[in-house]
ZADO-1210 file (C-alpha; in nm, 4 decimals, padded with zeros to 6 digits):
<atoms>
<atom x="00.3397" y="04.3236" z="01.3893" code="UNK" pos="1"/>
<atom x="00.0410" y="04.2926" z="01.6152" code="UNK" pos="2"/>
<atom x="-00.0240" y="03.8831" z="01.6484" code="UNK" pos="3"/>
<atom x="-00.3810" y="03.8456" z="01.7529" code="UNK" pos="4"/>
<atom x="-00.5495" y="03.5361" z="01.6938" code="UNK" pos="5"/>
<atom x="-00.7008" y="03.5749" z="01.3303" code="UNK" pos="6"/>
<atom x="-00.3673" y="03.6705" z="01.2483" code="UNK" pos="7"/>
<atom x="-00.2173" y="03.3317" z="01.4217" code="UNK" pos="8"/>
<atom x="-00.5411" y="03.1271" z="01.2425" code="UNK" pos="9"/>
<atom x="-00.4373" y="03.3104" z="00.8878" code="UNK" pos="10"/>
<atom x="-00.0504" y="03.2426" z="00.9221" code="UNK" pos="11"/>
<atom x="-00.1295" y="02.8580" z="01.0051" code="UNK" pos="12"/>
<atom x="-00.3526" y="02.7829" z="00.7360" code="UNK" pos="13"/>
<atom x="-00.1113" y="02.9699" z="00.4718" code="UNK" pos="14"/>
<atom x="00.1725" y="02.7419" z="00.5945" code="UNK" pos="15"/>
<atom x="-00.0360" y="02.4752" z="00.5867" code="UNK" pos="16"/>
<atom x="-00.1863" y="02.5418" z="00.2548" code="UNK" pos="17"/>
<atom x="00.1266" y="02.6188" z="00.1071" code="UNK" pos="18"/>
<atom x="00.3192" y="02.2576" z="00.2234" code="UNK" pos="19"/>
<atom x="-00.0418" y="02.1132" z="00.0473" code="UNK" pos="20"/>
<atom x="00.0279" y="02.2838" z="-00.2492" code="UNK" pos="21"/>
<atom x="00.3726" y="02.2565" z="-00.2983" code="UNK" pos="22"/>
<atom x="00.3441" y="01.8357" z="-00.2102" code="UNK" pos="23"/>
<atom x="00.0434" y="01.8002" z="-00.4679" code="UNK" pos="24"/>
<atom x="00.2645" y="02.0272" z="-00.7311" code="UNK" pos="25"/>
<atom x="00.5559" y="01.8113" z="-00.6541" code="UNK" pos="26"/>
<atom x="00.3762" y="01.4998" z="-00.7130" code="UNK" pos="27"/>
<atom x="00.2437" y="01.6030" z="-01.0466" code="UNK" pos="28"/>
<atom x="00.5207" y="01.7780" z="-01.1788" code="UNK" pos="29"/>
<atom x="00.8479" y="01.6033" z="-01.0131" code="UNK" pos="30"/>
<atom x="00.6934" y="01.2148" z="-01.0396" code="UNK" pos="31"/>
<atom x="00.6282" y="01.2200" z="-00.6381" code="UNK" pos="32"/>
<atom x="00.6331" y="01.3780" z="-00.3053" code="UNK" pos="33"/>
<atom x="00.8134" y="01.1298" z="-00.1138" code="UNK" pos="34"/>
<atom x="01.1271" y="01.3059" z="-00.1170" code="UNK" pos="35"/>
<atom x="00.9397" y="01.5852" z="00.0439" code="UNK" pos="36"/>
<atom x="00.7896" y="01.3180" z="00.3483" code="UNK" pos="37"/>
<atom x="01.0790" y="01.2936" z="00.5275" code="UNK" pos="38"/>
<atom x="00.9005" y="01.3661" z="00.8712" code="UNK" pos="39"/>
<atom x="00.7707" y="01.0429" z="00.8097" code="UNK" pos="40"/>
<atom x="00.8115" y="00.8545" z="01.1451" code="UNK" pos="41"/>
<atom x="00.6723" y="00.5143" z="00.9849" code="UNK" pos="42"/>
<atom x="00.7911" y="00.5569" z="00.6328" code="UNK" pos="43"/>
<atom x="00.8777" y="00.1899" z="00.6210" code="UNK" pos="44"/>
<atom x="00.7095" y="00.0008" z="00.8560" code="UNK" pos="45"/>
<atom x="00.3574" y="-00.1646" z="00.7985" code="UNK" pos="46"/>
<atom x="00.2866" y="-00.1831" z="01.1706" code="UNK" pos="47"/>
<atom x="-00.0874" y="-00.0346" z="01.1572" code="UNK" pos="48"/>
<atom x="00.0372" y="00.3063" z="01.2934" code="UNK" pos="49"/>
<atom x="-00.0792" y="00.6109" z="01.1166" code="UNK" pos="50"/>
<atom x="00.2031" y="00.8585" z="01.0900" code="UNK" pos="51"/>
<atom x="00.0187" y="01.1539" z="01.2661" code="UNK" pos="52"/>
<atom x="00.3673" y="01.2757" z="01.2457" code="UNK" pos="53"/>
<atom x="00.4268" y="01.2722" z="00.8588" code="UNK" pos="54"/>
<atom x="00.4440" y="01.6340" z="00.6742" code="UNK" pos="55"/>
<atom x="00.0907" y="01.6015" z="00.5032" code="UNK" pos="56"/>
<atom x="-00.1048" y="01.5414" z="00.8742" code="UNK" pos="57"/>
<atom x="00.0764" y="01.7986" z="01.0306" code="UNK" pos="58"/>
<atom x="00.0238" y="02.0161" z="00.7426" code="UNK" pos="59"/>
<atom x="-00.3409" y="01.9281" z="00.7247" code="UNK" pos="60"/>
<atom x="-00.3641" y="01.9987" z="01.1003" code="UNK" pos="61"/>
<atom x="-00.2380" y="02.3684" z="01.0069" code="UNK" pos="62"/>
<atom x="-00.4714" y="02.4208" z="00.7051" code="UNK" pos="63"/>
<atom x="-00.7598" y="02.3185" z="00.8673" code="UNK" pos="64"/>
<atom x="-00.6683" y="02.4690" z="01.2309" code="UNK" pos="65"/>
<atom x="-00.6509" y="02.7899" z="01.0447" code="UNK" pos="66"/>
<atom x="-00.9639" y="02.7794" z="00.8006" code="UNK" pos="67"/>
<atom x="-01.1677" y="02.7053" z="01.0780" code="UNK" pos="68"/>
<atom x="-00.9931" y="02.9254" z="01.3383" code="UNK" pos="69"/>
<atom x="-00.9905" y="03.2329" z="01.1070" code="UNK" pos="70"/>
<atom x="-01.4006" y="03.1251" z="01.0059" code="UNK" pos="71"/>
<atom x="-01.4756" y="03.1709" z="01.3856" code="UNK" pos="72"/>
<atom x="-01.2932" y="03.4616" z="01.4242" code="UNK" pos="73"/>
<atom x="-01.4787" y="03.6468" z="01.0704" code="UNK" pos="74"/>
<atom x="-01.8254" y="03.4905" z="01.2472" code="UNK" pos="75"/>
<atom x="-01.7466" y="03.6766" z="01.5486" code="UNK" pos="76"/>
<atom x="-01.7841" y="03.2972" z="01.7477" code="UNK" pos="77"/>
<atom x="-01.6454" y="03.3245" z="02.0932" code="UNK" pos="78"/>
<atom x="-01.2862" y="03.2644" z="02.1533" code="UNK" pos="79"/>
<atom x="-01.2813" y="02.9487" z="02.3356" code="UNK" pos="80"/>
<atom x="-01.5429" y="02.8115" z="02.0909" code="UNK" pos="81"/>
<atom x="-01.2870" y="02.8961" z="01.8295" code="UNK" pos="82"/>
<atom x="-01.0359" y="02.7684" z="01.9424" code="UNK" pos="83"/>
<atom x="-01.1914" y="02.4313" z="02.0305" code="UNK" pos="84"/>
<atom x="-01.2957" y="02.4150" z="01.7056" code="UNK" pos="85"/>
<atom x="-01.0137" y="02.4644" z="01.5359" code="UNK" pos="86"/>
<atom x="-00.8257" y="02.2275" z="01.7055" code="UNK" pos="87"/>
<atom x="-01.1191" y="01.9725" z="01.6838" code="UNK" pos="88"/>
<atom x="-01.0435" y="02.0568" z="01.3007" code="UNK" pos="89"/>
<atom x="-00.6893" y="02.0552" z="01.2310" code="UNK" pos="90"/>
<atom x="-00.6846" y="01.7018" z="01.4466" code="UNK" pos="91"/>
<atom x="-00.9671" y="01.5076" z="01.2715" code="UNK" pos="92"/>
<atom x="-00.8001" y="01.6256" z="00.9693" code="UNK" pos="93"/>
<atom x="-00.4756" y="01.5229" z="01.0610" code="UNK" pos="94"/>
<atom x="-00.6209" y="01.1544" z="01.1684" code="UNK" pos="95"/>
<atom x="-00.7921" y="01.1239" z="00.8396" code="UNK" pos="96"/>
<atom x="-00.4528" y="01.1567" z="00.6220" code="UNK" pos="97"/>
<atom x="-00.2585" y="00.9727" z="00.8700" code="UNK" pos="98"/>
<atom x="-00.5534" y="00.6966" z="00.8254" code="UNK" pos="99"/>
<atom x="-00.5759" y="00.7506" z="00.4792" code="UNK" pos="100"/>
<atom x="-00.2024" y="00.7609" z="00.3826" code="UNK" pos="101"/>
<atom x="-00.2084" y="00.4395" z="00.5552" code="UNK" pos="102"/>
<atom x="-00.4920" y="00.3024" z="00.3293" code="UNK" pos="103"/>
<atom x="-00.2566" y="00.3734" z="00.0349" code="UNK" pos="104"/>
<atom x="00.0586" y="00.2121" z="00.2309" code="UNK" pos="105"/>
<atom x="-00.1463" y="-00.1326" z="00.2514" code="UNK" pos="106"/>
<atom x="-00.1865" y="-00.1260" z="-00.1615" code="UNK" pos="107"/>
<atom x="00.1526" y="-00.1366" z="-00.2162" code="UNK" pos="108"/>
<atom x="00.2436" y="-00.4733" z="-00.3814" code="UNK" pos="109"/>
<atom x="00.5671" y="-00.6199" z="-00.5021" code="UNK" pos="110"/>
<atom x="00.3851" y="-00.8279" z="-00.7582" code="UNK" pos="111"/>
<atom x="00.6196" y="-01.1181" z="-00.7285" code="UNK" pos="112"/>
<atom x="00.5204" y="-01.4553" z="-00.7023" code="UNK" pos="113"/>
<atom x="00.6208" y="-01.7454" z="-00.4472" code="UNK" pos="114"/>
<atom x="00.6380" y="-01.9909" z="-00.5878" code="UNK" pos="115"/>
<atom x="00.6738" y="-02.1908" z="-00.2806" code="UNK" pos="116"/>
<atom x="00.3178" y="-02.1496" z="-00.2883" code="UNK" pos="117"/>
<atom x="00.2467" y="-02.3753" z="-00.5461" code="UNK" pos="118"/>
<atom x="00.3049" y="-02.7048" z="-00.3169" code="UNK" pos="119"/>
<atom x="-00.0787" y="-02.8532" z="-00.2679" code="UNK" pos="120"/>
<atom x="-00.2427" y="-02.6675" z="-00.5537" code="UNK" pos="121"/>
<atom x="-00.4031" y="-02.8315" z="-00.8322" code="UNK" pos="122"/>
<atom x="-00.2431" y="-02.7419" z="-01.1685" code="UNK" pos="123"/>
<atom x="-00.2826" y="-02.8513" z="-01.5509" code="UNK" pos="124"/>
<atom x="00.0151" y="-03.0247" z="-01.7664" code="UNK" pos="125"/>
<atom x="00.0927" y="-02.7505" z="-02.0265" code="UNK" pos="126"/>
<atom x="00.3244" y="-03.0046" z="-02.1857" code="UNK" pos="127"/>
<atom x="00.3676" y="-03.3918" z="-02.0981" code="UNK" pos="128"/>
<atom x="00.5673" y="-03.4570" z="-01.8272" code="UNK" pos="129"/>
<atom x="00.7654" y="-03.7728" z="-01.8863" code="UNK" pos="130"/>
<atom x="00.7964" y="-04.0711" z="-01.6011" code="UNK" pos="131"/>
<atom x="01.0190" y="-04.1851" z="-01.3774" code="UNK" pos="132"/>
<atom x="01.2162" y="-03.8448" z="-01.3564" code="UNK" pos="133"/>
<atom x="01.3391" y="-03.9016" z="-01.7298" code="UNK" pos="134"/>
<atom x="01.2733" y="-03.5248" z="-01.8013" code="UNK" pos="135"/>
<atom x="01.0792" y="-03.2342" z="-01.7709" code="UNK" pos="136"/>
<atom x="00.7686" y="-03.0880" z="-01.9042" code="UNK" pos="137"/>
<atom x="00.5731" y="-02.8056" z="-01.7616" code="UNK" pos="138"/>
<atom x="00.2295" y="-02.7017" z="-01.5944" code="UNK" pos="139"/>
<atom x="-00.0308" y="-02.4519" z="-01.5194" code="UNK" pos="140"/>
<atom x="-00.0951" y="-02.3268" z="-01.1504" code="UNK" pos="141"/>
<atom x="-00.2787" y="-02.0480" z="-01.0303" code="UNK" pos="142"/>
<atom x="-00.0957" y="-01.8419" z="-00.7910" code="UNK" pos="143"/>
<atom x="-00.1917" y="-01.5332" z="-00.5687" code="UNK" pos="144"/>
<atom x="-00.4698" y="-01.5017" z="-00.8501" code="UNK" pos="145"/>
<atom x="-00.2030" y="-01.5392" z="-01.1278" code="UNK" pos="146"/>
<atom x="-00.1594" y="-01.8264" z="-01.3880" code="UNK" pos="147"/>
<atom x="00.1792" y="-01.9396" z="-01.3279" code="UNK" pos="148"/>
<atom x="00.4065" y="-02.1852" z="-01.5787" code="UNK" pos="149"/>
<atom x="00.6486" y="-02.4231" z="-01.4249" code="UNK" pos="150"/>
<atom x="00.8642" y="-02.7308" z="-01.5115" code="UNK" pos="151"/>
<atom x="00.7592" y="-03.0094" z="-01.3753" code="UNK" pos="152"/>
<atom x="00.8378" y="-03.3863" z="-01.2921" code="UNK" pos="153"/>
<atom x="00.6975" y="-03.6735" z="-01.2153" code="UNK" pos="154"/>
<atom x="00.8410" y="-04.0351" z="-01.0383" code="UNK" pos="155"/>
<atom x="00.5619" y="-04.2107" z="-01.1605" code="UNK" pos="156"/>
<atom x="00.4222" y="-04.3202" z="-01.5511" code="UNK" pos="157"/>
<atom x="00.3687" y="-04.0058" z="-01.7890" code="UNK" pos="158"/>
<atom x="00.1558" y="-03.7243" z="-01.7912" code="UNK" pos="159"/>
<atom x="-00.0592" y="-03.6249" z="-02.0994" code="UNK" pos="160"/>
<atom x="-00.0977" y="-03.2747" z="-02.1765" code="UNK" pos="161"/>
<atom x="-00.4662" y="-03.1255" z="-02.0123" code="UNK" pos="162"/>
<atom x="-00.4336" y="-03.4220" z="-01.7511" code="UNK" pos="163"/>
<atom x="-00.4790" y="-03.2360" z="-01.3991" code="UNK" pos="164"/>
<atom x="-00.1895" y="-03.3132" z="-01.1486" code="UNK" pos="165"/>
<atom x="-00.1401" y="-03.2406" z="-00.7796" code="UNK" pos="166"/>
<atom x="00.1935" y="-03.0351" z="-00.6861" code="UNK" pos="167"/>
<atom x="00.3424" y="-03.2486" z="-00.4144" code="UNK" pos="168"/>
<atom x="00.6673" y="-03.0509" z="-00.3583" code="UNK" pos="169"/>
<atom x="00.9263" y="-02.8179" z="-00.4535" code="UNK" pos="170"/>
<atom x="01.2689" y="-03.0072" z="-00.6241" code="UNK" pos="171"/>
<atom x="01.4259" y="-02.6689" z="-00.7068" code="UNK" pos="172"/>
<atom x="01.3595" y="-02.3611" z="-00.7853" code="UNK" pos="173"/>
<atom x="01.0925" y="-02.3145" z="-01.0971" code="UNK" pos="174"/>
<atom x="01.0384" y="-02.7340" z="-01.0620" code="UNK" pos="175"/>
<atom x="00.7979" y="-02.9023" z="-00.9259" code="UNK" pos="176"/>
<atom x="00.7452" y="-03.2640" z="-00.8292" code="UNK" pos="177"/>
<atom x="00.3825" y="-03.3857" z="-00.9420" code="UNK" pos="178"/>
<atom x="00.1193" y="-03.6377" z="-00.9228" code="UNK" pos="179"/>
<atom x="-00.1981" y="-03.7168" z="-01.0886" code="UNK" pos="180"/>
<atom x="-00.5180" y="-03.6424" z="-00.9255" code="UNK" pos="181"/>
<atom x="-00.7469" y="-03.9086" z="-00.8259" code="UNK" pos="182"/>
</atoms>
């Protein structure tokens, strides 16, 4: 086979096209591609890199290396325009899924809540707390934009339901010491 350089431009962007489409059929027909990412150098690591070295940048970098490669070549551009472009190409491409696959990387969320957090907030007394650490009754807090229940207690007199409290610490897990706000 005679390699000239449309014929290098047309073999990258078919590789490249083809890891593309086989990732995107992957991901709608086998639940995911992220078997398929294993070239992944930052696959778990939410350091701000960008994974220029993950399968769909490199692959991008081939697609679009090619398309615009093989363009130049059909538009009879010279070669060393051609080939600047291309490469200008294939690596803005490849930054822009690198950047953008870290985009999606930054909305993963696990969803759970600390409660930890709750210490200092201002909650509501979902049921009456009863006084002098006699028992336990339960409040409202707000939480990492979520309405959160807890059990609750309080060393001082009891707390009516609706009263609003201050959470002053953590006792155990799911209950919280509280006060009434002033």
């Amino acid at each position: 086979m005679n390699w000239n350089m449309e014929t290098v431009y047309q073999v990258s962007a078919g590789l490249g096209g083809a890891v593309l489409l086989l990732q995107m059929l992957l991901l709608l027909f086998a639940g995911g591609a992220d078997d398929f990412e294993g070239g992944d150098v930052d696959a778990d690591h939410d350091d701000g890199s960008v994974g220029l070295l993950s399968i769909r940048a490199i692959a991008s970098f081939l697609a679009f290396f090619g398309l615009t490669g093989w363009y130049g070549v059909v538009e009879d551009w010279s070669s060393t325009l051609t080939v600047f472009a291309a490469f200008g190409a294939g690596t803005g491409m490849m930054f822009l899924v690198a950047w953008l696959m870290a985009q999606l990387r930054k909305l993963y969320s696990e969803g759970n809540l600390k409660s930890e957090n709750a210490v200092g907030k201002s909650a509501v007394v979902y049921l009456k707390v009863p006084g002098a650490y006699s028992g336990l009754g339960k409040i409202t807090v707000t939480l990492q934009g979520r309405t959160a229940e807890y059990q609750a207690q309080t060393a001082g007199p009891e707390i009516a339901t609706g009263k609003m409290v201050k959470v002053i610490r953590r006792a155990s897990n799911d209950v919280f010491d509280i006060e009434v706000t002033k």
